[in-house]
Backbone of each chain as ProteinMPNN parsed JSONL, in Angstrom:
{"seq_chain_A": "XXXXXXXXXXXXXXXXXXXXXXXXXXXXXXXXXXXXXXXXXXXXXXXXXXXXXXXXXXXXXXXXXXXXXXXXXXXXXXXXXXXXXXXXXXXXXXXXXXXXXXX", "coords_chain_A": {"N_chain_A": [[104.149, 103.48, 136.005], [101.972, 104.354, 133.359], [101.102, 107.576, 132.375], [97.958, 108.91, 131.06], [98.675, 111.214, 129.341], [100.733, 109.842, 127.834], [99.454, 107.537, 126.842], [97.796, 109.283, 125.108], [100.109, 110.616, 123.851], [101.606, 108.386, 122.733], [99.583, 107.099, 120.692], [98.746, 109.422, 118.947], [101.125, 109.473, 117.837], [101.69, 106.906, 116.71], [99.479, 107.322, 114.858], [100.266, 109.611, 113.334], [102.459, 108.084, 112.009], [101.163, 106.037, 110.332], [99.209, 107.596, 109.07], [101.154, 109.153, 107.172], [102.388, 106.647, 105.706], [99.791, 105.82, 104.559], [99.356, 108.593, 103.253], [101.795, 108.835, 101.437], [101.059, 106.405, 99.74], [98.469, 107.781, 98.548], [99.521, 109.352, 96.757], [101.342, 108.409, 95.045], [99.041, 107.097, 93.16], [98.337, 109.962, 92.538], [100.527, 110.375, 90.873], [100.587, 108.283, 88.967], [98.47, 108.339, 88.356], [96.21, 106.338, 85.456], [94.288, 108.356, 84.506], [92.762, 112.074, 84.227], [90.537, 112.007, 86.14], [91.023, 110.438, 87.853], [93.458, 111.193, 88.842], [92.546, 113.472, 89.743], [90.645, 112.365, 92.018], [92.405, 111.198, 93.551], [93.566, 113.533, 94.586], [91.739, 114.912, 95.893], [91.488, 112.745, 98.35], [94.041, 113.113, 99.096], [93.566, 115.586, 100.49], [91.878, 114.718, 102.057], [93.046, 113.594, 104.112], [95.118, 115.719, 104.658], [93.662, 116.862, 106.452], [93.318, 114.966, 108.301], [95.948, 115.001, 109.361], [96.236, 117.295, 110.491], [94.114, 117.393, 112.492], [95.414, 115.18, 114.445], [97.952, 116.996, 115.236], [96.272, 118.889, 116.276], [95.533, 117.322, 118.472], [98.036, 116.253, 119.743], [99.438, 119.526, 119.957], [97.983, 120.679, 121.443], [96.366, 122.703, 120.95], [93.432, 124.122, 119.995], [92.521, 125.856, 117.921], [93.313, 124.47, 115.715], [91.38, 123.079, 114.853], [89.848, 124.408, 113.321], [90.972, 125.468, 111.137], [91.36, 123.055, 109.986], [88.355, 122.576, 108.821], [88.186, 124.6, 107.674], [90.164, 123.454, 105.526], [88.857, 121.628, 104.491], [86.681, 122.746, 103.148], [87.937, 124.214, 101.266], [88.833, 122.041, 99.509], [86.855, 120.398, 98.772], [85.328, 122.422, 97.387], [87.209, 122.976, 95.243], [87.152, 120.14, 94.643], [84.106, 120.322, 93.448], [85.33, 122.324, 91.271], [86.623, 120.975, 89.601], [85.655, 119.266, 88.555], [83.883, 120.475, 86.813], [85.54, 121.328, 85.275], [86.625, 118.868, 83.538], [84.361, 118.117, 82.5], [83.664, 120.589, 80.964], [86.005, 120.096, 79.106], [85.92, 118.075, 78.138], [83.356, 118.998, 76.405], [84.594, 121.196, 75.019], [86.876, 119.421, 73.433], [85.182, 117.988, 71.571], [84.089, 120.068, 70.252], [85.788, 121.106, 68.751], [86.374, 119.005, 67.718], [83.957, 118.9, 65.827], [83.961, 120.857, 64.748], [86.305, 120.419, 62.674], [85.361, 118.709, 60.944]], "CA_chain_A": [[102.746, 103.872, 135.79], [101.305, 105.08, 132.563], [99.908, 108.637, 131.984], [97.571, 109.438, 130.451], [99.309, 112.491, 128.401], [101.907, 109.03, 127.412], [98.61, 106.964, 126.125], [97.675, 109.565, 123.507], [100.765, 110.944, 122.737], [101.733, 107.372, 121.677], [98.507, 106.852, 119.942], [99.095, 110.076, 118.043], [102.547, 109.177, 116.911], [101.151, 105.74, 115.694], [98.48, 107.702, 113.673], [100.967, 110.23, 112.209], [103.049, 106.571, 111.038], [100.034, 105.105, 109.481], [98.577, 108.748, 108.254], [102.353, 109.368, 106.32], [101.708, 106.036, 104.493], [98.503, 106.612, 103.766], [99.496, 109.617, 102.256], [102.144, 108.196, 100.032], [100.576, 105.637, 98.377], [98.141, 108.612, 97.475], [100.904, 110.398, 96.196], [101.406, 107.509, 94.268], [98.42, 107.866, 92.562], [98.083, 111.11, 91.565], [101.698, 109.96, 89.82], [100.731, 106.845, 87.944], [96.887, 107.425, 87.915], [95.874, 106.859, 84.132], [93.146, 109.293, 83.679], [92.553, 113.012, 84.67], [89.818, 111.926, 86.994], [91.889, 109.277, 88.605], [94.247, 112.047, 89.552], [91.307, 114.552, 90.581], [89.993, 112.016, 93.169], [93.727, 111.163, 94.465], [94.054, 115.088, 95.266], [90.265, 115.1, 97.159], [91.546, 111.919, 99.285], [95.097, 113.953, 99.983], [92.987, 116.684, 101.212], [90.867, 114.642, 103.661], [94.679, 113.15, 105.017], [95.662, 116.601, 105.006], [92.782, 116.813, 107.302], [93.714, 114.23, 109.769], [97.191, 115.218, 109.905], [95.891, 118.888, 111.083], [93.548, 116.791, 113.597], [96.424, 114.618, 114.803], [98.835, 117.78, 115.048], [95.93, 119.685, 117.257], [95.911, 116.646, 120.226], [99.595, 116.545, 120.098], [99.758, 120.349, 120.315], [96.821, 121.251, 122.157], [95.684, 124.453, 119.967], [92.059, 124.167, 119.204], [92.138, 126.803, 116.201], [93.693, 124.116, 114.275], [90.128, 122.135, 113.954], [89.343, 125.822, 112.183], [92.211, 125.466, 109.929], [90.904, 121.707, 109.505], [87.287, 122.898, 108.12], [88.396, 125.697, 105.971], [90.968, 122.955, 104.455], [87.776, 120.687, 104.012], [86.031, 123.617, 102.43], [88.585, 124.503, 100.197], [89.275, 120.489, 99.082], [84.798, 120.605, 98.39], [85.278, 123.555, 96.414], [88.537, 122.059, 94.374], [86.697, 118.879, 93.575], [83.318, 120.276, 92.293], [85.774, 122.913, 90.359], [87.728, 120.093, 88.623], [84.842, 117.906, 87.737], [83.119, 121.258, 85.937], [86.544, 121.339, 83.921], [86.215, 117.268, 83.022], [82.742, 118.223, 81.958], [84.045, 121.332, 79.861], [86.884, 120.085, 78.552], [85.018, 117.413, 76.911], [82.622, 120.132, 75.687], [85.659, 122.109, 73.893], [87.341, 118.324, 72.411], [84.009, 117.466, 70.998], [83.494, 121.012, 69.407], [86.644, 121.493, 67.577], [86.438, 117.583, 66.09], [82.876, 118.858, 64.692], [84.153, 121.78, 63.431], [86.729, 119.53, 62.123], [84.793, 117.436, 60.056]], "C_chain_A": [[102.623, 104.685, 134.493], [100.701, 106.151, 132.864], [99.402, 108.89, 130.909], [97.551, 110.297, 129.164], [100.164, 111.238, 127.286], [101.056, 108.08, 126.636], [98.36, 107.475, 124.566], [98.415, 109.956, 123.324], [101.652, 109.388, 121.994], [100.497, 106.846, 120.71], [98.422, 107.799, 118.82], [100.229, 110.263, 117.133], [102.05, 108.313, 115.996], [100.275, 106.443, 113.973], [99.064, 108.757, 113.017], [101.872, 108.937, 111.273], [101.934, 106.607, 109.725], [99.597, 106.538, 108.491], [100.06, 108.94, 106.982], [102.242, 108.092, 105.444], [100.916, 105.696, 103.731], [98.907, 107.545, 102.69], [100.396, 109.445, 101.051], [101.877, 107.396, 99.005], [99.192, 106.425, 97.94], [98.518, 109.134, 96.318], [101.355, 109.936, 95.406], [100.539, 107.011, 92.99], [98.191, 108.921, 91.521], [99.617, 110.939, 90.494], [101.223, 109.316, 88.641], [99.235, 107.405, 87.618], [96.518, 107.61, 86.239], [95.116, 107.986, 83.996], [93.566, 110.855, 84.785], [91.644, 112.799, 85.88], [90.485, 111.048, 88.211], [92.818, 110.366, 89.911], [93.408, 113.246, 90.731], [90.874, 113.701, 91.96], [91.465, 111.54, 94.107], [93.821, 112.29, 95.184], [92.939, 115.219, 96.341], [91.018, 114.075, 98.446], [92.824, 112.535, 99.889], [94.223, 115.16, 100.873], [92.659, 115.746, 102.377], [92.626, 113.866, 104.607], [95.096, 114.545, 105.219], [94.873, 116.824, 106.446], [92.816, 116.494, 108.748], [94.765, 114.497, 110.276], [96.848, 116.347, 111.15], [95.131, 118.582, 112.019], [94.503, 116.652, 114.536], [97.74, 115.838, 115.65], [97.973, 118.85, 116.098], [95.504, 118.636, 118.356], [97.11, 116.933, 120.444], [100.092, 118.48, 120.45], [98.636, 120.857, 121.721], [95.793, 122.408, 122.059], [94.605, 123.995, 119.725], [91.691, 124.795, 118.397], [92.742, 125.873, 115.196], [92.081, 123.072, 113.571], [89.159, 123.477, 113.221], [90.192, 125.835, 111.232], [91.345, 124.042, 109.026], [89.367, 121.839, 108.478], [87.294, 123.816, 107.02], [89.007, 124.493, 105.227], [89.786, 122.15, 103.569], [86.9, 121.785, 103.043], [86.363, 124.167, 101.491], [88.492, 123.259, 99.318], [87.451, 120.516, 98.453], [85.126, 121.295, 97.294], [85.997, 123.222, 94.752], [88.016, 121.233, 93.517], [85.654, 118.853, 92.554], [83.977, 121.171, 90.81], [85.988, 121.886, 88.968], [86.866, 119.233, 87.901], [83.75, 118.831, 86.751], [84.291, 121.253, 85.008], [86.645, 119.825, 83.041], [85.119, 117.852, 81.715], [82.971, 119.449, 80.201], [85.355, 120.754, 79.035], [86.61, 119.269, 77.593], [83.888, 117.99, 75.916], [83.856, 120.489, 74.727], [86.289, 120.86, 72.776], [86.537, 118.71, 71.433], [83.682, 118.668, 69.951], [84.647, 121.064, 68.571], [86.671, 119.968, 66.465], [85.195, 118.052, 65.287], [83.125, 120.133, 64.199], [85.419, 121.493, 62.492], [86.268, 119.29, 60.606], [83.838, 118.58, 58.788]], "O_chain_A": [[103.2, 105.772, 134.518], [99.724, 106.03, 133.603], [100.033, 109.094, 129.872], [96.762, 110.211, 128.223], [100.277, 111.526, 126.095], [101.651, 107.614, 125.664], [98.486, 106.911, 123.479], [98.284, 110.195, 122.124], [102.201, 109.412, 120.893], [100.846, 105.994, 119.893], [98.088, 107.335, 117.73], [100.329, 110.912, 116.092], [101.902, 108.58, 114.804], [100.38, 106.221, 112.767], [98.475, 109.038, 111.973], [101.895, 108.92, 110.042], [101.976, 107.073, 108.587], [99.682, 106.468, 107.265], [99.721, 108.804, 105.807], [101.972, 108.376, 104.277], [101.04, 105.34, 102.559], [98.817, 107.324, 101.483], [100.051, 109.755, 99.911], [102.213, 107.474, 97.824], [98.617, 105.887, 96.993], [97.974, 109.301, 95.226], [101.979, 110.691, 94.66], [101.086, 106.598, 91.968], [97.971, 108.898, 90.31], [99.611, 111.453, 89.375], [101.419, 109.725, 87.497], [98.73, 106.943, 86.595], [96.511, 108.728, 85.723], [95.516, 108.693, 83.071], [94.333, 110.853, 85.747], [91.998, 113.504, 86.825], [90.263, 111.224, 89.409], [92.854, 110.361, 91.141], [93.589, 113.631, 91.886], [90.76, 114.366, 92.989], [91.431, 111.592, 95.336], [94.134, 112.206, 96.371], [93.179, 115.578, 97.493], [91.123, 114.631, 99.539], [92.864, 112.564, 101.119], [94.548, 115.394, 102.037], [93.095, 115.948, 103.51], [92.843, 113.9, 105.818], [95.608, 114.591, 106.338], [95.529, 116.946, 107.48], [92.578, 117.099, 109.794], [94.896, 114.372, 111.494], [97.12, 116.265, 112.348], [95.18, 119.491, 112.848], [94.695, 117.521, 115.387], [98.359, 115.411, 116.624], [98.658, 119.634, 116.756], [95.033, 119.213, 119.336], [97.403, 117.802, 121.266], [101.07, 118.671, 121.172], [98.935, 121.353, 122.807], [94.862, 122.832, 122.742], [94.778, 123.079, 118.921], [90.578, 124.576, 117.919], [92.786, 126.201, 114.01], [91.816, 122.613, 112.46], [88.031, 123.398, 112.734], [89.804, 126.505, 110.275], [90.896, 124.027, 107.881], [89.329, 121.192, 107.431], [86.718, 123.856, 105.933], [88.442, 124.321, 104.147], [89.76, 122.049, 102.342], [86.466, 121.254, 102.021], [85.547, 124.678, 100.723], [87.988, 123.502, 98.221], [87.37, 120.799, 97.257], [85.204, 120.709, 96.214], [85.515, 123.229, 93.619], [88.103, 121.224, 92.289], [85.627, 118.212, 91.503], [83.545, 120.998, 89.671], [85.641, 122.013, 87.794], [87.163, 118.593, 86.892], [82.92, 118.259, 86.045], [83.981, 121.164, 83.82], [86.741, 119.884, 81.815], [85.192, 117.923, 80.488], [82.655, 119.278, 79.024], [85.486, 121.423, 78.011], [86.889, 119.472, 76.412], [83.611, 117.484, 74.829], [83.928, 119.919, 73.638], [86.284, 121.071, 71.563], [86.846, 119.52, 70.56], [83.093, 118.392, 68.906], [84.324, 121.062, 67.383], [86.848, 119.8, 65.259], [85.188, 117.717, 64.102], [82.497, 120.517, 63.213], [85.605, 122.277, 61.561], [86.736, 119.619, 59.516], [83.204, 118.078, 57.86]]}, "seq_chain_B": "XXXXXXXXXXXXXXXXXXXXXXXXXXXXXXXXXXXXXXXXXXXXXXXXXXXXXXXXXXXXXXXXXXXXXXXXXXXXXXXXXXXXXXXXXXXXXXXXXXXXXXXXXXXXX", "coords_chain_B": {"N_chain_B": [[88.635, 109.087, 135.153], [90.37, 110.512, 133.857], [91.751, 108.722, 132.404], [89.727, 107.546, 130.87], [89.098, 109.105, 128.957], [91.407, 109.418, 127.647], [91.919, 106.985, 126.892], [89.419, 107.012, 125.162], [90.204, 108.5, 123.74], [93.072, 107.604, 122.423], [92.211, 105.234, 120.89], [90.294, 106.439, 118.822], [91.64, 107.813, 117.687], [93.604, 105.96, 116.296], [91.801, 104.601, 114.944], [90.756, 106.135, 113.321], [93.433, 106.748, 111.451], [93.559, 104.364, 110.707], [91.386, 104.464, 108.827], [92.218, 106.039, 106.702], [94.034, 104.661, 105.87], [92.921, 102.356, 104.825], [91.595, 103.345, 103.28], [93.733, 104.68, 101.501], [94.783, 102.102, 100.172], [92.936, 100.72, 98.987], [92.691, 103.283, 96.974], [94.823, 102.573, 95.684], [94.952, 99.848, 94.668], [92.324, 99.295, 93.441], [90.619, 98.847, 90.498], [89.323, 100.675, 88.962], [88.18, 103.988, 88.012], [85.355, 104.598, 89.608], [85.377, 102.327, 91.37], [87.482, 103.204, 92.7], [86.532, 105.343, 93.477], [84.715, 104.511, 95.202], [86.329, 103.836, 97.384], [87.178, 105.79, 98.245], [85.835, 107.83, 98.902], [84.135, 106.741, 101.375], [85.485, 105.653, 103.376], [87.747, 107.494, 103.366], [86.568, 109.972, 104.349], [85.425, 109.046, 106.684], [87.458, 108.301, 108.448], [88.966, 110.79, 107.996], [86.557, 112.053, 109.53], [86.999, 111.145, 112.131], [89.321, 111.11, 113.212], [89.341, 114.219, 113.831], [87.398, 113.949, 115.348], [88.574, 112.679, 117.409], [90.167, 115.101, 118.072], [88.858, 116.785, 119.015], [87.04, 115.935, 121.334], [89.666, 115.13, 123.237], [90.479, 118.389, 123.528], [88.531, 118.811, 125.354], [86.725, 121.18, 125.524], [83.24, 122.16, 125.366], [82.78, 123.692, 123.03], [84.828, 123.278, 121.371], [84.499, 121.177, 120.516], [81.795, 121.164, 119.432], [82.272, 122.263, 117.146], [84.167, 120.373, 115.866], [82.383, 118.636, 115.541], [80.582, 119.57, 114.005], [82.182, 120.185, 111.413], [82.525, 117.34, 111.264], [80.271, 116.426, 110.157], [79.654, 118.256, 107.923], [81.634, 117.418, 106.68], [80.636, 114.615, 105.997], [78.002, 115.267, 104.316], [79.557, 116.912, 102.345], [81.063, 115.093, 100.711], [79.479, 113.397, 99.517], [78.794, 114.501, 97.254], [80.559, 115.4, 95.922], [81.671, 113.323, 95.351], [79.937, 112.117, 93.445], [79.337, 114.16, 91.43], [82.061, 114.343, 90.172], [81.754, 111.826, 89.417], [80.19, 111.398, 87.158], [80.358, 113.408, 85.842], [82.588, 112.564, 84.578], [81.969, 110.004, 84.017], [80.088, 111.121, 81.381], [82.191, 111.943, 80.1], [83.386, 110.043, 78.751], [85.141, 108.302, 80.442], [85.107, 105.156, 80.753], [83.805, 102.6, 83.229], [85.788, 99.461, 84.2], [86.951, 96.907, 82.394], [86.555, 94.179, 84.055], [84.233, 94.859, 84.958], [80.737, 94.046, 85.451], [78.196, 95.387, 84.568], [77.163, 98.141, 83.359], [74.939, 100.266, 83.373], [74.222, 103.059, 82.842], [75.643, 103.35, 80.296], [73.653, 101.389, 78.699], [71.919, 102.349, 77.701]], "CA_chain_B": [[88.112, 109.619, 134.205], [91.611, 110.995, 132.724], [92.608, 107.253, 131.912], [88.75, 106.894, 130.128], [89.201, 109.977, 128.27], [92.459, 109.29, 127.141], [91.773, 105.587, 126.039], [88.944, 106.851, 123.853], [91.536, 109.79, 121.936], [93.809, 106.768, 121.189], [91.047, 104.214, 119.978], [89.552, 107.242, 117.606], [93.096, 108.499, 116.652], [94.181, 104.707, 115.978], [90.905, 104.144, 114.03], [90.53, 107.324, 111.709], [94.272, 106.759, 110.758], [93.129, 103.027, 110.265], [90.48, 103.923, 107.945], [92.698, 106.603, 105.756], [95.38, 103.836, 105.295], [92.312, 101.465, 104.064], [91.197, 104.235, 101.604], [94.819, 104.842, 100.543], [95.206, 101.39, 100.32], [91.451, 101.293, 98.282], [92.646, 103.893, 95.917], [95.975, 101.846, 94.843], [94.362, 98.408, 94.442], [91.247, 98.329, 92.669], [90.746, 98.596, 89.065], [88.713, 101.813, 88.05], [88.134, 105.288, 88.975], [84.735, 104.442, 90.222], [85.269, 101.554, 92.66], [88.296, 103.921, 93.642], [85.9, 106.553, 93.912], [83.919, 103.984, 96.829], [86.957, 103.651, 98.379], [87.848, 107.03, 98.5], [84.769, 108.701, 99.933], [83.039, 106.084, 102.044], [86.87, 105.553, 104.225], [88.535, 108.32, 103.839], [85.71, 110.705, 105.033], [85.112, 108.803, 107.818], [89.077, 108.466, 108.827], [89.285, 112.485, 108.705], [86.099, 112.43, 110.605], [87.384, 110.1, 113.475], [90.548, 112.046, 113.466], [88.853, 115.517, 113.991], [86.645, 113.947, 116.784], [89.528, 112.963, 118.61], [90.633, 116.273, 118.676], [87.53, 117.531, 119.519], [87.09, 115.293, 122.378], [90.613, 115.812, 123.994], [90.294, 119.37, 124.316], [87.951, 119.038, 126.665], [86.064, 122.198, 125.726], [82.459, 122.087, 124.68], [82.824, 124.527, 122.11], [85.755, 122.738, 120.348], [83.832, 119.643, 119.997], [80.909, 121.248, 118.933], [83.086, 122.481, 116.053], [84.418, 119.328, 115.365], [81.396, 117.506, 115.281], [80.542, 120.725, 112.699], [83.28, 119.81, 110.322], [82.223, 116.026, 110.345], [78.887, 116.309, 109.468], [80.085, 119.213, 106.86], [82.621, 116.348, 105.811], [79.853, 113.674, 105.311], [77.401, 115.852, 103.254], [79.892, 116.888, 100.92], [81.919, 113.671, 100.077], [78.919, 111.981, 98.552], [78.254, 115.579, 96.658], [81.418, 115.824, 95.118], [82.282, 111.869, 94.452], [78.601, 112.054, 92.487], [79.839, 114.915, 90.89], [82.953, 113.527, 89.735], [82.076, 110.451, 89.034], [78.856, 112.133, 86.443], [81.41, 114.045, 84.589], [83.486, 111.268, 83.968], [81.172, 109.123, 82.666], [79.471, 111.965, 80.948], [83.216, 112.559, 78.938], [84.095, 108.715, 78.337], [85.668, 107.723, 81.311], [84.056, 103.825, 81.323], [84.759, 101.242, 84.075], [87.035, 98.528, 83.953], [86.481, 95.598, 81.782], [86.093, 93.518, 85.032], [82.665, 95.305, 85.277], [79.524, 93.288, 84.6], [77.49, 95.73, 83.698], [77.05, 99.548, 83.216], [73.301, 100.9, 82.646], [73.982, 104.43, 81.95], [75.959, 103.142, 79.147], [73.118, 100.68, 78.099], [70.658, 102.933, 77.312]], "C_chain_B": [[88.809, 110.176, 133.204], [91.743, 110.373, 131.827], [91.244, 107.453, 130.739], [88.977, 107.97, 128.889], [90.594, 109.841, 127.254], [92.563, 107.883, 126.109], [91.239, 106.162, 124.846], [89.647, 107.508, 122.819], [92.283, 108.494, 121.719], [93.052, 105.605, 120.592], [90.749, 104.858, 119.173], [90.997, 107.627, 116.99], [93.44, 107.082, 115.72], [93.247, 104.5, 114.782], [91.008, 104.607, 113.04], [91.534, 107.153, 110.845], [94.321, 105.239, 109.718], [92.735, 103.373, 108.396], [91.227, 104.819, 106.846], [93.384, 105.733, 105.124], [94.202, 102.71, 104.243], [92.401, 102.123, 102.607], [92.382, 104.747, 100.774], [95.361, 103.645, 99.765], [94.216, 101.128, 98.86], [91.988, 101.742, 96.935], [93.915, 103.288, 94.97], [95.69, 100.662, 94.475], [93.482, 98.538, 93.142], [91.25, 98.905, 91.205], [90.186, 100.03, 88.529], [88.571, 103.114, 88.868], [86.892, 105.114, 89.877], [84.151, 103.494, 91.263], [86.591, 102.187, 93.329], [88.129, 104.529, 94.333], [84.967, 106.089, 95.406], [84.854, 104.196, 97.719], [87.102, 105.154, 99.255], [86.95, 107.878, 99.945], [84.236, 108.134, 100.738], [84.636, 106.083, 103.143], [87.475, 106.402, 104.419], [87.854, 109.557, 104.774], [85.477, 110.483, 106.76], [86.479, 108.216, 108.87], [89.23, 109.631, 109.128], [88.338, 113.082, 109.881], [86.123, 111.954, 111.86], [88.264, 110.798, 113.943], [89.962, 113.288, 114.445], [87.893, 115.337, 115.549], [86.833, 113.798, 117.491], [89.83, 113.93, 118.925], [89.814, 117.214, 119.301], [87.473, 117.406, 121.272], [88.415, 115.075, 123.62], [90.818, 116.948, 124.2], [89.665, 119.417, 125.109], [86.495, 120.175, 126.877], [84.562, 121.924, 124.829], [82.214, 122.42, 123.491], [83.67, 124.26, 120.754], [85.181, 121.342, 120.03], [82.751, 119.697, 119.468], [81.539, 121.441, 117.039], [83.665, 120.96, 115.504], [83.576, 118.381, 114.642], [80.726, 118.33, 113.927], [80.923, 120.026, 111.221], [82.59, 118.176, 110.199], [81.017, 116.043, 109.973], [79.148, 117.246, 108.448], [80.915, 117.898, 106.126], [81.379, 115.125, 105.145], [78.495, 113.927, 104.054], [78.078, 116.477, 101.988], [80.711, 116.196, 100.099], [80.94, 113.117, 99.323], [78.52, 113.218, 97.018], [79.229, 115.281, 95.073], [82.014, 114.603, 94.128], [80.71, 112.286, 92.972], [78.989, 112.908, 91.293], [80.86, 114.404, 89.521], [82.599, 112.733, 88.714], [80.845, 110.766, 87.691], [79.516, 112.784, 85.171], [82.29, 112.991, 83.852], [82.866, 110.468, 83.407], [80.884, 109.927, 81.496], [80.946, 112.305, 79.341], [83.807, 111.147, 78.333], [84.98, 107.948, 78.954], [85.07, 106.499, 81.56], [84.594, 103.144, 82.157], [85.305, 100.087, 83.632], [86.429, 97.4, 83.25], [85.86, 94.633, 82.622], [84.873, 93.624, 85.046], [81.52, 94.474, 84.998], [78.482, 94.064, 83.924], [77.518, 97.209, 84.288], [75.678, 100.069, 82.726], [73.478, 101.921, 82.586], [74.617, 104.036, 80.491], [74.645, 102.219, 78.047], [72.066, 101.299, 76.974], [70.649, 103.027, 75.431]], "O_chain_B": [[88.399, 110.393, 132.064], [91.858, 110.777, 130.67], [91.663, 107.529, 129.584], [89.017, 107.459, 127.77], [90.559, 110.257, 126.096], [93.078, 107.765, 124.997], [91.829, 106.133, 123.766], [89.742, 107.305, 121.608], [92.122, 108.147, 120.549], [93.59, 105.089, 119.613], [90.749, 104.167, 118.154], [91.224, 107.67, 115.781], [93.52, 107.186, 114.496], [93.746, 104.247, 113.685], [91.261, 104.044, 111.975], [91.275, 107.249, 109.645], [94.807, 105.026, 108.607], [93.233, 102.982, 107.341], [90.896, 104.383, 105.743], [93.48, 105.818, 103.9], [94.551, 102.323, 103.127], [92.867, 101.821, 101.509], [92.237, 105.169, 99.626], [96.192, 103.821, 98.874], [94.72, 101.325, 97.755], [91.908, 101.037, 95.928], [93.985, 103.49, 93.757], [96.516, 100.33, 93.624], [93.776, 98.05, 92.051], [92.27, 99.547, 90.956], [90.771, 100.463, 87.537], [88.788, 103.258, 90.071], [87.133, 105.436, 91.04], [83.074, 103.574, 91.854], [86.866, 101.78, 94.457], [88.712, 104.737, 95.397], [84.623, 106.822, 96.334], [84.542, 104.68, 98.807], [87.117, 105.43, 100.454], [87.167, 108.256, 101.096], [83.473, 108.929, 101.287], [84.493, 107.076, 103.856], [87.971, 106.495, 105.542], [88.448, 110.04, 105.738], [85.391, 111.286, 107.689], [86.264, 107.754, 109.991], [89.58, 109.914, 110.274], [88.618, 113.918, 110.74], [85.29, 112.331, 112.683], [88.146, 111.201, 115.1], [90.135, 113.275, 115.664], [87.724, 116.139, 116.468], [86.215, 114.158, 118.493], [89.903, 114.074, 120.146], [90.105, 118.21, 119.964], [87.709, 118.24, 122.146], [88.107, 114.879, 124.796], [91.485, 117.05, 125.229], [90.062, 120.187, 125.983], [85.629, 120.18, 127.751], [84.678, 121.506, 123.677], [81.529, 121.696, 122.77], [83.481, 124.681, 119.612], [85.66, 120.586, 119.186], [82.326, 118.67, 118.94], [81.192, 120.806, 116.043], [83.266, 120.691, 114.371], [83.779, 117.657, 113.667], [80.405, 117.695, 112.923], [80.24, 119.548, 110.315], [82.165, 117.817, 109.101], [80.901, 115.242, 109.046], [78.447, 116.744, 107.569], [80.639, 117.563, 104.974], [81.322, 114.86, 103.944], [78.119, 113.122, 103.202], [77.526, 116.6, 100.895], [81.054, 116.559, 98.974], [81.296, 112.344, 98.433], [78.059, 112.8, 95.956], [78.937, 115.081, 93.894], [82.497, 114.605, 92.996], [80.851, 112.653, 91.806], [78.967, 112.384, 90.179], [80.554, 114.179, 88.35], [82.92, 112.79, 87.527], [80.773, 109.653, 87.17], [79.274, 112.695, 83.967], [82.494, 112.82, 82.65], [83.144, 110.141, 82.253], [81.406, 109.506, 80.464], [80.777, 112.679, 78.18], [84.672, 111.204, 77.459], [85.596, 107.052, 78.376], [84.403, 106.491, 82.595], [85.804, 102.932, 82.071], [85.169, 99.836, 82.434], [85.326, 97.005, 83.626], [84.791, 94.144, 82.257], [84.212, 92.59, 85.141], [81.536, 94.223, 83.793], [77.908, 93.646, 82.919], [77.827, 97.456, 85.453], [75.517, 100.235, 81.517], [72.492, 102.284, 81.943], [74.008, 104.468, 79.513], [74.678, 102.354, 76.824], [71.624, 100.901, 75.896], [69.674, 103.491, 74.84]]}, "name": "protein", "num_of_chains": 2, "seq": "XXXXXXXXXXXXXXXXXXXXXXXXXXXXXXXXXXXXXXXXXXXXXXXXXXXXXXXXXXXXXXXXXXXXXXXXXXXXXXXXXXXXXXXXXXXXXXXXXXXXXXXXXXXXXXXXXXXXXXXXXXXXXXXXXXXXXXXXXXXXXXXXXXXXXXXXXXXXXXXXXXXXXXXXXXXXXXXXXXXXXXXXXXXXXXXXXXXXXXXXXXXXXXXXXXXX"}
């Protein structure tokens, strides 16, 4: 007879499998990706896997403060991405000013 | 009611991890940052929020699922914030899409 407890903790193994290669061919990514932005949105999509892991990791344990861990991480990863896309934005500001004081 | 409860945590666990592997899958395939950027936020968002609602939903406790359900609606309002974001700056600095593209109208202008 199947329990219950033996349903999801094989259902949560499966989805740590699948979540771990998920996460590498992110990881893969932020390696190879040509551009700065390429890499910036690889690191947002590790976050939301960081996410699920920390889901995944509070069935299998049974702690419910980790879906409080899970929202700060999401709130940090938010924070991260609009940071990085104001440095894009400036950094092309600063290029652009030293070629025209360049010229 | 154990068994029903238990089915749905491994159908939502099975799924969410589903849809991360698409969007990891998504972000190694396609050609530019901004059909990466679909993949990214439209799958992976909704992979962490499948995840999170399993865990919600196997505690058992009202209070932890209210929280959960918190976090995914917090997750779906700021994925389209931050791709927009992103993806605004990047054009904005010379990041263009892929040759494949047919056409680009902020560039046209």
């Amino acid at each position: 007879m199947i329990t219950p407890a033996a349903i999801v903790s094989a259902a949560a193994i499966a989805a740590l499998g699948i979540l771990c290669i998920a996460l590498f061919v992110t990881v893969w990514r932020v390696i190879a990706g040509p551009t700065l932005p390429d890499r910036i949105l690889a690191l947002d999509m590790m976050t939301g896997i960081a996410i699920g892991f920390i889901a995944v990791v509070a069935v299998r344990t049974g702690f419910s403060l980790y879906i409080d861990i899970a929202i700060a991480l999401g709130l940090v990863g938010f924070l991260a991405t609009v940071a990085f896309a104001r440095f894009v934005l400036s950094r092309r500001a600063v290029a652009s000013g030293t070629q025209g004081r360049g010229e | 009611m154990d068994y029903a409860l238990a089915i749905v945590t491994a159908v939502l666990l099975l799924a969410g991890a589903f849809f991360a592997l698409v969007a990891a899958i998504g972000i190694a395939r396609l050609p530019d940052l901004y059909t990466r950027m679909h993949a990214a936020s439209k799958a992976g968002t909704v992979g962490s929020g499948l995840l999170l609602l399993a865990a919600g939903l196997y505690s058992g406790e009202l209070a932890v699922l209210a929280r959960a359900l918190a976090g995914f609606l917090f997750f779906i309002l700021t994925a389209p914030v931050s791709a927009h974001l992103l993806a605004r700056a990047s054009h904005i600095s010379g990041y263009f899409p892929a040759d494949i593209s047919v056409r680009d109208d902020m560039r046209m202008r």
